[in-house]
Rosetta silent file (secondary structure, phi, psi, omega in degrees, C-alpha in Angstrom):
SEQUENCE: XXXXXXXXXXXXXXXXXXXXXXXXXXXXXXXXXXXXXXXXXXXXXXXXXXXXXXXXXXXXXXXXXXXXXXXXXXXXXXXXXXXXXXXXXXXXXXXXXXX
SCORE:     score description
SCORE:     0.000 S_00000001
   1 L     0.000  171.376  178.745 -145.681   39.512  -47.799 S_00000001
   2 L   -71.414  153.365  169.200 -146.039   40.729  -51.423 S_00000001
   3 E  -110.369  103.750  155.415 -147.316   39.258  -54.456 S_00000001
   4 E  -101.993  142.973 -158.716 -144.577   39.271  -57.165 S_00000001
   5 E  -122.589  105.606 -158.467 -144.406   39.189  -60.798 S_00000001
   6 E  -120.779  100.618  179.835 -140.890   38.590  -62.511 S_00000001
   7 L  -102.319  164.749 -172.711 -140.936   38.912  -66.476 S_00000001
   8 L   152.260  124.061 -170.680 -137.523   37.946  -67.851 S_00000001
   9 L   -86.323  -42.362  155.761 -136.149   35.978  -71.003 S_00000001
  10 L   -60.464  106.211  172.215 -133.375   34.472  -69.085 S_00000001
  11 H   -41.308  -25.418 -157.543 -133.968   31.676  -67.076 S_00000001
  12 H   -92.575  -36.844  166.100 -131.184   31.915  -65.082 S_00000001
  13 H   -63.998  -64.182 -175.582 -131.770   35.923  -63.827 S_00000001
  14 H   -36.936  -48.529 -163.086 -135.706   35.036  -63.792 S_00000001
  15 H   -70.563  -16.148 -155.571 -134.897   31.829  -61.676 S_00000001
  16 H   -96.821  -20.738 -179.448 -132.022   33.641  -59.451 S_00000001
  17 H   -81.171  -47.145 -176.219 -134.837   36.655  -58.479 S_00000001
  18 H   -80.086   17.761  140.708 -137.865   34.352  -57.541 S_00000001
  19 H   -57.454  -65.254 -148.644 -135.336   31.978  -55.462 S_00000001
  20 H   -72.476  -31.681  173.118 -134.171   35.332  -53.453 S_00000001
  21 H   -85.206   23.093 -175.373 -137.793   36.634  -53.017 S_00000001
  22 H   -91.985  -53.831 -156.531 -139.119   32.939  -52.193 S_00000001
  23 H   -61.052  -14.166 -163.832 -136.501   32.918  -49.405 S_00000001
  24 L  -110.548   38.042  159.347 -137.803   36.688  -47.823 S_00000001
  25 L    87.834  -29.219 -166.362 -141.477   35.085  -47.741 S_00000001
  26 L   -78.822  132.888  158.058 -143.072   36.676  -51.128 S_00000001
  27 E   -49.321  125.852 -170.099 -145.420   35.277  -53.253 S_00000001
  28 E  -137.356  133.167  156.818 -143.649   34.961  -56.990 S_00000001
  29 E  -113.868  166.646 -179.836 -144.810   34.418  -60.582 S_00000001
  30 E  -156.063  154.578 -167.837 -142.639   34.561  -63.474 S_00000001
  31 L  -127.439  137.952  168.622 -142.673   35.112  -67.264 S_00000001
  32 L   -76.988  -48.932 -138.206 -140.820   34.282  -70.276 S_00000001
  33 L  -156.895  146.392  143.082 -141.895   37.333  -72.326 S_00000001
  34 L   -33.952  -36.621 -178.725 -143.961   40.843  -71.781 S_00000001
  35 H   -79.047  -49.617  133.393 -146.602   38.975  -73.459 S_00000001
  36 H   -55.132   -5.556 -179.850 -146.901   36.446  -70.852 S_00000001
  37 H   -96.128  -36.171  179.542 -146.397   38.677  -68.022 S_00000001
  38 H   -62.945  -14.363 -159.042 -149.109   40.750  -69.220 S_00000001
  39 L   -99.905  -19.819 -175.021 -151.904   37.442  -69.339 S_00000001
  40 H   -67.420  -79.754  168.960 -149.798   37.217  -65.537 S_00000001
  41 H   -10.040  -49.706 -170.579 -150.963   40.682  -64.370 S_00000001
  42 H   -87.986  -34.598 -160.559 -154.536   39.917  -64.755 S_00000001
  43 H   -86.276  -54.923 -159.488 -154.725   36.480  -63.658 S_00000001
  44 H   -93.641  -29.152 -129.669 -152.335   37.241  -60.187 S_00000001
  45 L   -36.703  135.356 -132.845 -152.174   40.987  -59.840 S_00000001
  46 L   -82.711  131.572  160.074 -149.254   41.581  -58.518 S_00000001
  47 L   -38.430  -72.174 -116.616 -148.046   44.135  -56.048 S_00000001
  48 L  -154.244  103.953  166.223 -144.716   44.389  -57.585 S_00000001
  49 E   -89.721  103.978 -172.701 -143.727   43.978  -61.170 S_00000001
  50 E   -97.156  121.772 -153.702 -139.918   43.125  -61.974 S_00000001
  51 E  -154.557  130.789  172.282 -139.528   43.365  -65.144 S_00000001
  52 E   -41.706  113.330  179.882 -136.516   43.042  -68.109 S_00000001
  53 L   -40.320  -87.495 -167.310 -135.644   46.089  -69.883 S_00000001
  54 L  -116.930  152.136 -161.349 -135.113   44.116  -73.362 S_00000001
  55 L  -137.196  177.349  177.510 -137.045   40.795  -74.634 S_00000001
  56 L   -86.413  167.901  164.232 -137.854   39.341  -77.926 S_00000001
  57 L    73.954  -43.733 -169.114 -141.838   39.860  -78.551 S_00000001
  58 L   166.740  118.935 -179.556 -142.302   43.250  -76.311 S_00000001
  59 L   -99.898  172.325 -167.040 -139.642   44.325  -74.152 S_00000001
  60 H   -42.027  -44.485 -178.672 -140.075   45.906  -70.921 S_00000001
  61 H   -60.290  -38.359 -160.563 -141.186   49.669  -72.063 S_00000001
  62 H   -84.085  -50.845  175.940 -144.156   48.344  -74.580 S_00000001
  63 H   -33.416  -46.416 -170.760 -145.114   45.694  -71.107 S_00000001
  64 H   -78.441  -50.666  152.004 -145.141   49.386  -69.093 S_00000001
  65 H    -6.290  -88.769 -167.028 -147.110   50.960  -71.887 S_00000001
  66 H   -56.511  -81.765 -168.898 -149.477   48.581  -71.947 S_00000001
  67 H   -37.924  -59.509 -163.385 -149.556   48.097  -67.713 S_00000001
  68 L   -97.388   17.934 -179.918 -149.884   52.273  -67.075 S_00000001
  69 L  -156.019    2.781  175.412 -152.340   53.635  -69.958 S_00000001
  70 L  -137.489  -19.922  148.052 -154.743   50.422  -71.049 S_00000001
  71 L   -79.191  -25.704 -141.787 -154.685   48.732  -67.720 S_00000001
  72 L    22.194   50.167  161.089 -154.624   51.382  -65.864 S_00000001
  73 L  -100.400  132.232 -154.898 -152.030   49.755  -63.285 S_00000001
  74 L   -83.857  -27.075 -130.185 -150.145   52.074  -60.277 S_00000001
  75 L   -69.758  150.954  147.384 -148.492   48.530  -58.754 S_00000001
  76 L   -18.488  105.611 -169.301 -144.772   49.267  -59.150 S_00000001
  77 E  -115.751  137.376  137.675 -142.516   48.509  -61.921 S_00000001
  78 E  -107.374  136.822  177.011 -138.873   47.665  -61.832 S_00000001
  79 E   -99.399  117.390  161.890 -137.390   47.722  -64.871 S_00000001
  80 E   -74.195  135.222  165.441 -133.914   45.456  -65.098 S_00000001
  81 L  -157.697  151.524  172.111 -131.212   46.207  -67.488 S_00000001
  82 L   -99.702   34.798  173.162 -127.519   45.426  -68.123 S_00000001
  83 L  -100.263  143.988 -175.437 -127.683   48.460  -70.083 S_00000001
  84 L  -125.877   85.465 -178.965 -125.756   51.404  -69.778 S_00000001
  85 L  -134.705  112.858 -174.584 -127.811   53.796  -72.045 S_00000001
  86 H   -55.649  -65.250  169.523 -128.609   57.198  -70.379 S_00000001
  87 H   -17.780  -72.289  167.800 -131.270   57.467  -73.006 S_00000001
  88 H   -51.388  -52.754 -164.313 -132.985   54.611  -72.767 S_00000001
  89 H   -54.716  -53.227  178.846 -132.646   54.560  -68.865 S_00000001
  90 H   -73.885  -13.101  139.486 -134.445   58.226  -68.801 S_00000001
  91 H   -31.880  -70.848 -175.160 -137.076   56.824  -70.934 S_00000001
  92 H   -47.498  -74.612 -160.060 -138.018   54.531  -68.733 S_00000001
  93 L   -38.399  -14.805 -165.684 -138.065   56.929  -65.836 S_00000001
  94 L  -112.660  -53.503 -158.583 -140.430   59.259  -68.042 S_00000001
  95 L   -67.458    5.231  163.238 -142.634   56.080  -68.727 S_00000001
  96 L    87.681   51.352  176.846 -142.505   55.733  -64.673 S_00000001
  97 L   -83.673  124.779  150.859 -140.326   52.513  -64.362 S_00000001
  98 E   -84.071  156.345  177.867 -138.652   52.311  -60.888 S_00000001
  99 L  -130.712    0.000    0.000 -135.393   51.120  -61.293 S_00000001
């Protein structure tokens, strides 16, 4: 199974994604902040990064930044958001966030 990486400032979304990808066999880490998920990334790296649109410290875009042009890492990104902003959504999508 996969090796997953779950950044997210709510416990309770962070806690309810690594439960459901515990139960389908994958390996899971999790983050409070972009800034811990990035010190994650290096330490685990991860197949599969799931990862909050917006955090305190470095939200999800500056994490993807950072991930695709100074790491130089291909693994996947999903970006999560309860946002309904075309803009922002088609951002991501140009910084190469799966959603």
């Amino acid at each position: 199974m996969a090796k997953i990486l779950v950044i997210d400032d709510e416990s309770k979304f962070r806690n309810i994604i690594k439960e459901e990808l515990l139960k389908e066999g994958h390996e899971v880490e999790t983050a409070i902040d972009g800034e811990e998920g990035l010190g994650k990334v290096k330490e685990a790296a991860p197949d599969l990064i799931i990862c909050d649109m917006k955090m305190p410290k470095m939200d999800g875009f500056e994490v993807l930044e950072v991930l695709r042009k100074k790491e130089n890492l291909n693994s996947p990104f999903i970006m999560l958001t309860l946002i309904v902003d075309f803009d922002k959504i088609q951002s991501a999508y140009e910084h190469e966030a799966n959603f």
